[in-house]
N, CA, C and O of each residue as an XYZ file, in Angstrom:
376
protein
N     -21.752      3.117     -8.562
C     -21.493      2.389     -7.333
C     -21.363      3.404     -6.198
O     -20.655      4.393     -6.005
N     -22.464      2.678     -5.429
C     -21.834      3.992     -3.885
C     -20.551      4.135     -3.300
O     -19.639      3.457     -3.774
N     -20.280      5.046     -2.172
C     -18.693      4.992     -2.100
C     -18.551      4.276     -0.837
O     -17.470      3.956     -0.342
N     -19.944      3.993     -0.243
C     -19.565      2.900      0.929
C     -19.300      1.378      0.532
O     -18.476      0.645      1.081
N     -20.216      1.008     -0.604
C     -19.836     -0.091     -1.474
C     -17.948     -0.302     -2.072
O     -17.106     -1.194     -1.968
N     -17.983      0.682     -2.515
C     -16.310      1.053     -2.977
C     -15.518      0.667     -2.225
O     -14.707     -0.192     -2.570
N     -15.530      1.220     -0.923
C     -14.547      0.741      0.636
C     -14.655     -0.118      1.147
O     -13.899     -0.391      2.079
N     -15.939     -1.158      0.645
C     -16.072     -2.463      1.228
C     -15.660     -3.139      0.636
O     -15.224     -4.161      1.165
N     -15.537     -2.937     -1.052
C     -14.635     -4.152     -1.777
C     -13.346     -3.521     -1.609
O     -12.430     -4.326     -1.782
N     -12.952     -2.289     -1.317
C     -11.411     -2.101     -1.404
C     -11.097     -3.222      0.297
O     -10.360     -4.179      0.533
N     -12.166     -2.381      1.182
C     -11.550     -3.243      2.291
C     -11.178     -4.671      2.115
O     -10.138     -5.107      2.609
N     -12.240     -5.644      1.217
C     -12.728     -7.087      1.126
C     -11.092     -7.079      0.003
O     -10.352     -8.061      0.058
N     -10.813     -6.124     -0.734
C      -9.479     -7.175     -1.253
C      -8.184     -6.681     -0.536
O      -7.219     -7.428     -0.373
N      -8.214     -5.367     -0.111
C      -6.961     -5.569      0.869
C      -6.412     -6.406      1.882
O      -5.219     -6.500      2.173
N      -7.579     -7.138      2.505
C      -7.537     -7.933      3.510
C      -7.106     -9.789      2.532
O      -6.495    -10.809      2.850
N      -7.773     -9.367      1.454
C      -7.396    -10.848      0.859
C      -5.713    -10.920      0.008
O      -5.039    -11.917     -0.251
N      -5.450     -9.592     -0.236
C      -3.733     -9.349     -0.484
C      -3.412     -9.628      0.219
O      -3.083    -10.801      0.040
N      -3.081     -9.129      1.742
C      -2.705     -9.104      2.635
C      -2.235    -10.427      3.249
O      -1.136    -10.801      3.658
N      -2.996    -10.795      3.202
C      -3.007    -12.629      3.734
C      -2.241    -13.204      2.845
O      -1.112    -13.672      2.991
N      -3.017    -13.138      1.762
C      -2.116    -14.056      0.380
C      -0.168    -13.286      0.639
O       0.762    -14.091      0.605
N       0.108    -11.869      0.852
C       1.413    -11.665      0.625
C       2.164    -12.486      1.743
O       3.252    -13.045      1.603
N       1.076    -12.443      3.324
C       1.759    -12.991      4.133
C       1.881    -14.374      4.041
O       2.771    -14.762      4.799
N       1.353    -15.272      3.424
C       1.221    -16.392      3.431
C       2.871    -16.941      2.277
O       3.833    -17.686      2.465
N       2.438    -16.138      1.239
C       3.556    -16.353      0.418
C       5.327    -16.507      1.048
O       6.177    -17.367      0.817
N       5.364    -15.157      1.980
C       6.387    -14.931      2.463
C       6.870    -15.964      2.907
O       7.912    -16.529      2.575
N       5.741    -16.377      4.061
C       6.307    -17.306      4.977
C       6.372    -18.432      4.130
O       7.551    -18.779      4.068
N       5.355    -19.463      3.171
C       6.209    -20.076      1.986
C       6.950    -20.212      1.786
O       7.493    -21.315      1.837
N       7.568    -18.954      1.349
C       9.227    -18.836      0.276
C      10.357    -18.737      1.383
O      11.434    -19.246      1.073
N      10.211    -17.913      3.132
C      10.993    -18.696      3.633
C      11.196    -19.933      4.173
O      12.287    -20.433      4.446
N      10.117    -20.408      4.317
C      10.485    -22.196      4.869
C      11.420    -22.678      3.788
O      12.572    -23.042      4.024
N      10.738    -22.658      2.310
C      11.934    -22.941      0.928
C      13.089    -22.715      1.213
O      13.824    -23.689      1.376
N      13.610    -21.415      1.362
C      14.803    -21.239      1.776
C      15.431    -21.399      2.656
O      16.581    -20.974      2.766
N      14.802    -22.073      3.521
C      15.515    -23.014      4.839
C      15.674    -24.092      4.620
O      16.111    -24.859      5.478
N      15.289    -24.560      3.108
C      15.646    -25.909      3.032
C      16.515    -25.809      1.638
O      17.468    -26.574      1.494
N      16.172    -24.849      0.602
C      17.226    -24.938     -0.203
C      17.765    -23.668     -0.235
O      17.095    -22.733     -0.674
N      19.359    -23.450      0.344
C      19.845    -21.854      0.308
C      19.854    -21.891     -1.318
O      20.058    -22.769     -2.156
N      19.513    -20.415     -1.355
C      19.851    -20.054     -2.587
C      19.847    -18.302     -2.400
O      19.460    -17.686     -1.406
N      20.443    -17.688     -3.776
C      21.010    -15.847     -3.212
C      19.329    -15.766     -3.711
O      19.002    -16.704     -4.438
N      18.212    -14.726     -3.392
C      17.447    -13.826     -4.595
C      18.149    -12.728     -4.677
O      19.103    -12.149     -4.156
N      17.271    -12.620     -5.599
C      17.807    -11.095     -6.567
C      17.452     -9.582     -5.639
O      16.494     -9.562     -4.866
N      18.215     -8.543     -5.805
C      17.564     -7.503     -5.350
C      17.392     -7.508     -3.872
O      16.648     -6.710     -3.302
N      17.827     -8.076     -3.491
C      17.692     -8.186     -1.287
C      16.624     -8.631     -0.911
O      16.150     -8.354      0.191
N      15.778     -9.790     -2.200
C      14.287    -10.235     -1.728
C      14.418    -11.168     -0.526
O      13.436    -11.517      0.129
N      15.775    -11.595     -0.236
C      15.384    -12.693      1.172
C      15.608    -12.630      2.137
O      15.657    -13.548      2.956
N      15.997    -10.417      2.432
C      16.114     -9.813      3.614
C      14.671     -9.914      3.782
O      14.034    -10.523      4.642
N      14.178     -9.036      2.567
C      12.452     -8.768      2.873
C      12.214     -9.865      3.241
O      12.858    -10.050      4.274
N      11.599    -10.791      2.963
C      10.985    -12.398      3.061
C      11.344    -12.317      4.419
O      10.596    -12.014      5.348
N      12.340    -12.560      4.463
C      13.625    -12.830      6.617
C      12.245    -11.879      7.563
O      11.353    -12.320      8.288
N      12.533    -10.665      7.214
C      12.114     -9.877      8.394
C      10.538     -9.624      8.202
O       9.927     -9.401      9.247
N       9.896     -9.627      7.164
C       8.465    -10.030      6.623
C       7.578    -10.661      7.545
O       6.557    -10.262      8.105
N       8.418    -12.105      7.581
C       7.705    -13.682      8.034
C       8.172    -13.634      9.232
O       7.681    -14.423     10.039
N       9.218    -12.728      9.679
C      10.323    -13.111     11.230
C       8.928    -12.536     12.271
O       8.607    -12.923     13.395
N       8.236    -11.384     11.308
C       7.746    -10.079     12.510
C       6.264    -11.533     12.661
O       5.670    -11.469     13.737
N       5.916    -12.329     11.981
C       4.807    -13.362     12.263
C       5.281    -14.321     12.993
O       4.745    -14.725     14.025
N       6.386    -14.781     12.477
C       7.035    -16.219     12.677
C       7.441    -16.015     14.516
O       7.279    -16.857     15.399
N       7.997    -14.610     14.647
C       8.912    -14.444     15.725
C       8.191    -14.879     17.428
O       8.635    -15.598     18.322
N       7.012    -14.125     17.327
C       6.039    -14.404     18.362
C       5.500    -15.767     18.434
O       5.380    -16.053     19.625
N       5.171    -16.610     17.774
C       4.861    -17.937     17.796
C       6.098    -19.154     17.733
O       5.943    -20.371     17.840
N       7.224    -18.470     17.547
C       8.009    -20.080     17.933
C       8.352    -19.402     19.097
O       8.905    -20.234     19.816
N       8.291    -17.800     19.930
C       8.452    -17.741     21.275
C       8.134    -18.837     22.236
O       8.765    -19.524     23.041
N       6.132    -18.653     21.572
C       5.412    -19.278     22.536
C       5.104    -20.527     22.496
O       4.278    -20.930     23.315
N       5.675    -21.434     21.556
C       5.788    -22.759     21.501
C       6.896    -23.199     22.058
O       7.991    -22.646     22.155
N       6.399    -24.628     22.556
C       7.663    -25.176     23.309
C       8.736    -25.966     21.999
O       8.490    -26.192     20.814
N      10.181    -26.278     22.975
C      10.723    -26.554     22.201
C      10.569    -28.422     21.735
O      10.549    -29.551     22.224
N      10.502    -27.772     20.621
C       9.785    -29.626     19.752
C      10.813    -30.620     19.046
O      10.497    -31.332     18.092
N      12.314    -30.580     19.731
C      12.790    -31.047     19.224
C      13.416    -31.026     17.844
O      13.541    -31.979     17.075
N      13.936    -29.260     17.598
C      14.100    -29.231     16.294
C      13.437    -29.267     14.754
O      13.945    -29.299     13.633
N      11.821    -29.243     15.325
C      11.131    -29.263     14.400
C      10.451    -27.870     14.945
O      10.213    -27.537     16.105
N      10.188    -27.075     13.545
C       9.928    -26.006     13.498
C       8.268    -25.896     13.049
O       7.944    -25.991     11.865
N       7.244    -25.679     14.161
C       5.906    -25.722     13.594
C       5.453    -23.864     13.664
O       4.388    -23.422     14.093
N       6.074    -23.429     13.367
C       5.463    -21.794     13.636
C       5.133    -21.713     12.022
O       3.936    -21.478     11.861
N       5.520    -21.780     11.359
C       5.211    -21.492      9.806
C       3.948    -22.452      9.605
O       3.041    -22.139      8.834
N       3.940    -23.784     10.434
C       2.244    -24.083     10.206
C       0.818    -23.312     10.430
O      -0.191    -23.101      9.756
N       1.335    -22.975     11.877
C       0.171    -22.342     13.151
C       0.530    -21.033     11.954
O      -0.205    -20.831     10.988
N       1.571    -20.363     12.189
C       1.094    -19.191     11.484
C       0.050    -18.778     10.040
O      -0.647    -17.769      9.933
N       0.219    -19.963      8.967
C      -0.872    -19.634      8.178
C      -2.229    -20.045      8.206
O      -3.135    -19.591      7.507
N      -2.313    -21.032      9.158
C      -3.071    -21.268     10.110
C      -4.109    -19.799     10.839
O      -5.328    -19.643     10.764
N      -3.462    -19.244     11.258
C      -3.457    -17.896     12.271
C      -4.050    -17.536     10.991
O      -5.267    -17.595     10.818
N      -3.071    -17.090      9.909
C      -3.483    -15.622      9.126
C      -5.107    -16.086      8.352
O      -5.985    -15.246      8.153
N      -5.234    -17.382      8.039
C      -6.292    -17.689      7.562
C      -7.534    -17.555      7.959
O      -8.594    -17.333      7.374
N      -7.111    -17.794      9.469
C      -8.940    -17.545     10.606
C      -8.860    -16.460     10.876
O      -9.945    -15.925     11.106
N      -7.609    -15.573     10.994
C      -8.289    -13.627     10.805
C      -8.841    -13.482      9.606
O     -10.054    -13.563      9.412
N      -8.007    -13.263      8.747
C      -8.639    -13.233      7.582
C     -10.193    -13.501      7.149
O     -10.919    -12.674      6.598
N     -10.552    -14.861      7.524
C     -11.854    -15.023      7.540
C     -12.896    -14.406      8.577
O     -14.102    -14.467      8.338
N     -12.499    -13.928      9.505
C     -13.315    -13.181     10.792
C     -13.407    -12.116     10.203
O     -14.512    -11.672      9.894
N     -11.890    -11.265      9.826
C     -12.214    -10.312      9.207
C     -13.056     -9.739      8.111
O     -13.451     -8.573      8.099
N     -13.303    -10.634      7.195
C     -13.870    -10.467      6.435
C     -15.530    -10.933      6.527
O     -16.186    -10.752      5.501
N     -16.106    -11.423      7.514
C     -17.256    -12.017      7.448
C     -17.561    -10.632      8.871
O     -18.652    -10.659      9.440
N     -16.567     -9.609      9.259
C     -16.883     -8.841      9.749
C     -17.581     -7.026      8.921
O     -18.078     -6.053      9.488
N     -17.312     -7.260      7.566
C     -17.469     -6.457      6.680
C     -18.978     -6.725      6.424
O     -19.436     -7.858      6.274
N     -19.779     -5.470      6.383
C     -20.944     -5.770      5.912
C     -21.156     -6.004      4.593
O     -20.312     -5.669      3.761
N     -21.995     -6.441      4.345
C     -22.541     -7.032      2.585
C     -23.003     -6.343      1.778
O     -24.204     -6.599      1.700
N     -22.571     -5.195      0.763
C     -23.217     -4.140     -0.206
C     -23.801     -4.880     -0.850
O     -23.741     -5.844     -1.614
N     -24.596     -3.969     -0.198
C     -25.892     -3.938     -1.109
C     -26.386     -3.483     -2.442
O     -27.557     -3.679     -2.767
């Protein structure tokens, strides 16, 4: 395999981790805004400040909706159409 081929699938799955970890995060905190519970190991600082550094800029710029929280929608929303730009920005090995 060539090594420009190599960096295009490393690029093509970093970008698909990436998404999937962020997507998860923000997941598992909406969960935990609806059922507290402790994790193990300080996983729901990580998760908190993970999803906060996505979450934080988009319930800025949304208005306020009455207590309903749509940033965890728009956001995987968001990560999904980079994700896909990004990746249909990678050329195709050949």
């Amino acid at each position: 395999m060539c090594v420009s081929c190599f960096l295009i699938v490393f690029a093509e799955a970093f970008i698909n981790v990436f998404a999937g970890a962020l997507t998860v995060c923000i997941l598992v905190r909406v969960l935990l805004s609806w059922v507290p519970m402790r994790l193990p190991l300080g996983l729901a600082d990580l998760v908190f400040s993970v999803s906060e550094a996505v979450l934080g800029p988009i319930r800025r710029a949304l208005p306020a909706m009455g207590g309903l929280d749509l940033s965890p929608f728009i956001a995987i929303i968001a990560i999904q159409v980079v994700q896909g730009l990004l990746l249909r920005l990678l050329p195709y090995p050949v």
